[in-house]
C-alpha positions as YAML, in Angstrom:
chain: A
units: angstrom
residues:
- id: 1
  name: UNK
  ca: [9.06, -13.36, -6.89]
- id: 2
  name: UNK
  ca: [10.27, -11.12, -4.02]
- id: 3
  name: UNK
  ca: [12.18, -7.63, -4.70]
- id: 4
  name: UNK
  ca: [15.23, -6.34, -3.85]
- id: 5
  name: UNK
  ca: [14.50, -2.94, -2.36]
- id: 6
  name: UNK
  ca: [17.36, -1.72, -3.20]
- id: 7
  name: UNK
  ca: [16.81, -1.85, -6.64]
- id: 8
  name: UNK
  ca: [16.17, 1.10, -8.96]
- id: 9
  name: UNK
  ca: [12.18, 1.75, -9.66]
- id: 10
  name: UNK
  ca: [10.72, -0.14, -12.52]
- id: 11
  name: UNK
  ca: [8.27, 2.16, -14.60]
- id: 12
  name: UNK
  ca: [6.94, -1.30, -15.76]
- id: 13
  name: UNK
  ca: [5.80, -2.47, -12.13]
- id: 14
  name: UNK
  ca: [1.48, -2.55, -12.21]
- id: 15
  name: UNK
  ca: [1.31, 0.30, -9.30]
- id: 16
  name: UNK
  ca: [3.38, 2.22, -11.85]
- id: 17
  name: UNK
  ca: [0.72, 1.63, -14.30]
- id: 18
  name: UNK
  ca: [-2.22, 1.66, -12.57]
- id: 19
  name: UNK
  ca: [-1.29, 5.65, -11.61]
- id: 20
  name: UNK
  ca: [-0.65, 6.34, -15.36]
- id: 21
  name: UNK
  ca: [-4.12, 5.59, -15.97]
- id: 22
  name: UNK
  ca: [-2.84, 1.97, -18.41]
- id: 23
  name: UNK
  ca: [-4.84, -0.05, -15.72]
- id: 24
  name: UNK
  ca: [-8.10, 0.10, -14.14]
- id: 25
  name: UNK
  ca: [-8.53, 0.38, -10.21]
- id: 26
  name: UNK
  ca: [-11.43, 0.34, -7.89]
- id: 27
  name: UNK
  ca: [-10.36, 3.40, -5.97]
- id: 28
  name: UNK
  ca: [-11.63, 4.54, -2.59]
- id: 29
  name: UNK
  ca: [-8.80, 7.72, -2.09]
- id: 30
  name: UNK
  ca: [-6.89, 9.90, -4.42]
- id: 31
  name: UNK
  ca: [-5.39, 13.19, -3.30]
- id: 32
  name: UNK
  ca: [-2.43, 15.07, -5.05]
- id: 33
  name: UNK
  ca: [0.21, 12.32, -3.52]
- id: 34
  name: UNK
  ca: [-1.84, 9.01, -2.57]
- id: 35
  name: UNK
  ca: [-4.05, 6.58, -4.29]
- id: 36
  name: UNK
  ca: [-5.71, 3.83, -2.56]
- id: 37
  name: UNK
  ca: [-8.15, 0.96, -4.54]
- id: 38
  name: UNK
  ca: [-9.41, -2.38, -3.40]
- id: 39
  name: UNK
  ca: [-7.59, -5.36, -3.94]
- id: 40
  name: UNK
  ca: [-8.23, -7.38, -6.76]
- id: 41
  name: UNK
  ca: [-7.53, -10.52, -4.96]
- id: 42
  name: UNK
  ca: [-8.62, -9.86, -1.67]
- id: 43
  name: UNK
  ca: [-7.73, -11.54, 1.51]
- id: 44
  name: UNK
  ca: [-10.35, -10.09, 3.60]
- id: 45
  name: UNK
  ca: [-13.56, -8.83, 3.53]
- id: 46
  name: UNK
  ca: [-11.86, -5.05, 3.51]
- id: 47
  name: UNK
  ca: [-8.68, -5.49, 1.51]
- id: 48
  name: UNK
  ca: [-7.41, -2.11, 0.51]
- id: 49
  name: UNK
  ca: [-3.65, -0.78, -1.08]
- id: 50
  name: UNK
  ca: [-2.64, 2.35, -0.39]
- id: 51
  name: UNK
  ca: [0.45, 3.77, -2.77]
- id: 52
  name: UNK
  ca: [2.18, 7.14, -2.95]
- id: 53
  name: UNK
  ca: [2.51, 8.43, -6.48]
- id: 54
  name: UNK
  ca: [6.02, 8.84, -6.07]
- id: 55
  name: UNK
  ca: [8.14, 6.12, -7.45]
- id: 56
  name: UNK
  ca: [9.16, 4.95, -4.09]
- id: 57
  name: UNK
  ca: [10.29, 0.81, -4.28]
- id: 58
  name: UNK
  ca: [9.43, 0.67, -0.39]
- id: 59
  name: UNK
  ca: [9.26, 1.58, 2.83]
- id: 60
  name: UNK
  ca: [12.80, 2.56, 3.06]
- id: 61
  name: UNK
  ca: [13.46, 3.81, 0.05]
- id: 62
  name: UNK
  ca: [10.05, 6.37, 1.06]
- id: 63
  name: UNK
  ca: [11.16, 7.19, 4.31]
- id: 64
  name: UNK
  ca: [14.68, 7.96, 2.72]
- id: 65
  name: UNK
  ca: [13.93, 10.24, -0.30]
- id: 66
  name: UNK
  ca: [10.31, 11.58, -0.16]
- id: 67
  name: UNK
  ca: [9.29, 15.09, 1.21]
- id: 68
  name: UNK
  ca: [7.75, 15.61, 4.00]
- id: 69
  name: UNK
  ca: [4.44, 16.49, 2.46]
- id: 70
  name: UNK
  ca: [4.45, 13.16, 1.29]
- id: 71
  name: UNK
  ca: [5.00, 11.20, 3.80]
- id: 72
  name: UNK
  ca: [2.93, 13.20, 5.68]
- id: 73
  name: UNK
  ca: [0.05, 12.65, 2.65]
- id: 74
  name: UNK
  ca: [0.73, 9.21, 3.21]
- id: 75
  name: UNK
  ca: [0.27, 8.18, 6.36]
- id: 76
  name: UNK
  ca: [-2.37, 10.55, 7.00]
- id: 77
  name: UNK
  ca: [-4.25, 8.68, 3.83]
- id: 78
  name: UNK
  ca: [-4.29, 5.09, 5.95]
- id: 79
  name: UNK
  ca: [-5.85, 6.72, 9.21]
- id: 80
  name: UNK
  ca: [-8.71, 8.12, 6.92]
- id: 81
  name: UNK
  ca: [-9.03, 5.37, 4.56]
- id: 82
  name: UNK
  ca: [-9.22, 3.10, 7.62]
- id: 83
  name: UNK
  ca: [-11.70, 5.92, 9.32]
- id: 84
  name: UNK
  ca: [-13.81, 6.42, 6.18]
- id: 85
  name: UNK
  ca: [-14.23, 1.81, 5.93]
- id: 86
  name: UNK
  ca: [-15.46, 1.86, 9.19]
- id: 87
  name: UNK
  ca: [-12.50, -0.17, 10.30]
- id: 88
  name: UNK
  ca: [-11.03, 1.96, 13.25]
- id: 89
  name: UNK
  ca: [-13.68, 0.50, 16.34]
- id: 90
  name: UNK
  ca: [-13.11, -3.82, 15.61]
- id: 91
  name: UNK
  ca: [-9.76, -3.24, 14.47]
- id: 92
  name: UNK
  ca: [-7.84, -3.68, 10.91]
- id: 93
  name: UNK
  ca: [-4.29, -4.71, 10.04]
- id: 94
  name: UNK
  ca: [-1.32, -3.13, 8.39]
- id: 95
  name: UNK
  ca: [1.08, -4.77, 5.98]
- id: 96
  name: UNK
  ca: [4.20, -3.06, 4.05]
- id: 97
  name: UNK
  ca: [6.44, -6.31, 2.84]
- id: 98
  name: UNK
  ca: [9.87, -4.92, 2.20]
- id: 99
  name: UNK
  ca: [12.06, -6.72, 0.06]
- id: 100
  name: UNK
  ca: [12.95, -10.36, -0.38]
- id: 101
  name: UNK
  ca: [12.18, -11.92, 3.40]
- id: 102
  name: UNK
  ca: [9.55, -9.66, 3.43]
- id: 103
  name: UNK
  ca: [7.77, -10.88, 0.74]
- id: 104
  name: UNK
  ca: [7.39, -8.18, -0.98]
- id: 105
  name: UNK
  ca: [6.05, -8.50, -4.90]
- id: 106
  name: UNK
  ca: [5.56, -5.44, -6.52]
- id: 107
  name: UNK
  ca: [8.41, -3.12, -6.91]
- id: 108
  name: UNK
  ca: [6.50, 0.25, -5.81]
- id: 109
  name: UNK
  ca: [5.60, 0.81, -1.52]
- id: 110
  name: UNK
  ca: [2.26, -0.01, -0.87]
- id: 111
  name: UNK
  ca: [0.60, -0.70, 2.62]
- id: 112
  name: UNK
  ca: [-1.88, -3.37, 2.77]
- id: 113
  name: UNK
  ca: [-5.37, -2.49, 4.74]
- id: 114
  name: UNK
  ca: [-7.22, -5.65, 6.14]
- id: 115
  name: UNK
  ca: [-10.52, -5.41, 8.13]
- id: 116
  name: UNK
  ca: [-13.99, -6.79, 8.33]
- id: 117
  name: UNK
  ca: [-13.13, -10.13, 9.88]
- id: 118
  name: UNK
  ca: [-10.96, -11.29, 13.35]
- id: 119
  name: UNK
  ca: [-7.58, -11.70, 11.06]
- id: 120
  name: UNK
  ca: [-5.72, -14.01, 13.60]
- id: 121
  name: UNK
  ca: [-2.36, -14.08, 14.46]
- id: 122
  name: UNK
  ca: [0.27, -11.36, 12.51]
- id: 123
  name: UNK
  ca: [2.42, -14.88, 11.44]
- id: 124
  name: UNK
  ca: [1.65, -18.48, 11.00]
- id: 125
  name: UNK
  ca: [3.62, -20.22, 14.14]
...
């Protein structure tokens, strides 16, 4: 099911209740505006989310309303995440779906952190 990312935040979403502490993670980072935990479902040998704690829906709705502290939190988190899984010297891939033709599934941003393999071409030609 994709999301509209224009669509109010759902406090129901499982990023939502993963950072209420209802579901378990396998986290790697946590600092006062970022969590990041291992997929459960990965789809490469590194296969890590990365989520503000703000209830952001995506990438635009982030970039739109959050402070600057966040978004500074934020993409500061992926470099060292990425840094601290040893993914920065063969390379890694970043994923934010946004919305609908994005494929995007859960109803909260998160960025997608891929590594540990050659991960081919970005899409399927």
């Amino acid at each position: 099911m994709a999301i509209d990312p224009t669509l109010p935040y759902e406090e129901s979403n499982i990023f939502a209740k993963i950072l209420r502490g209802e579901i378990p993670c396998n986290k790697v980072f946590e600092d006062d505006h970022v969590l990041a935990f291992r997929d459960i479902a990965p789809q490469a040998p590194t296969h890590i989310l990365v989520i503000p704690k703000g209830p952001y829906v995506s990438w635009d709705d982030f970039s739109a309303r959050a402070s600057e502290a966040e978004i500074a939190a934020f993409v500061r988190a992926v470099g060292a995440i990425a840094r601290e899984a040893g993914l920065v010297e063969p390379g890694y891939r970043l994923l934010a779906n946004t919305g609908g033709h994005g494929g995007q599934e859960v109803p909260h941003l998160h960025v997608h952190i891929f590594g540990g393999r050659p991960l081919g071409p970005m899409l399927a030609r």
